[in-house]
N, C-alpha and C positions, 0 to 999 in steps of 0.2 A: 443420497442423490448426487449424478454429475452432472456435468456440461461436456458439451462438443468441444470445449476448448481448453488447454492445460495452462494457460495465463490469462492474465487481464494486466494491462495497463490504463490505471488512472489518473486521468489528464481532466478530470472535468472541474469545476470551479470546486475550491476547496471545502465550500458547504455541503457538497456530493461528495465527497470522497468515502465518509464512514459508511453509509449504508450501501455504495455502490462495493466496498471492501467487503462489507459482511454478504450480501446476496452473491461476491463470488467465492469467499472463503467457501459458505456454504454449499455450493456447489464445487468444490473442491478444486477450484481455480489456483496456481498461486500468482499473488499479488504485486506488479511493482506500480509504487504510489509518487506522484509528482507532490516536491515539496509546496507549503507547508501538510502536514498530515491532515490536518484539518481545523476547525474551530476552535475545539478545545481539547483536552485531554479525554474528557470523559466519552467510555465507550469502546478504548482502543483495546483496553487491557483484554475484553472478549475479544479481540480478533485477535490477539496474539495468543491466545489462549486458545484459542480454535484452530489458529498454525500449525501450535503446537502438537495438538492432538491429533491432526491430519498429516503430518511431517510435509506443511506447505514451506513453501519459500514466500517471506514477503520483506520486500525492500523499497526504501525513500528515497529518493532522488534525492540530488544536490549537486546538479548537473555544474555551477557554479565554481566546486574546487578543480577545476579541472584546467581552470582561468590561470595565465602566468601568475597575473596582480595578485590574483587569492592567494595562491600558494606562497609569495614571498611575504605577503600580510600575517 
């Protein structure tokens, strides 16, 4: 199954991000996800495993190193 759409960006509170990642992996969206990824670890490994299967692109933000301070930290 697709979507009308060939990305998703999520931005929702970080307790949304896993199943908001899987309902669009599934539909073969690919993902970029605002840090942190989410809760806990468990759960991801099937989305990255679904990426892979789908040759999605999914990426985390860390819009952060992008900051002078960070980078010389």
């Amino acid at each position: 199954e697709s979507s009308d759409y060939d990305a998703v960006a999520i931005t929702a509170p970080p307790f949304m991000h896993l199943p908001v990642a899987k309902a669009a992996v599934l539909k073969n969206c690919h993902v970029f996800i605002e840090k942190p990824l989410g809760m806990s670890v468990i759960g991801w490994n099937e989305i990255s495993n679904i990426c892979k299967e789908k040759n999605l692109i999914n990426y985390v933000s860390f819009h952060h190193r992008h900051i002078p301070y960070v980078k010389r930290l």
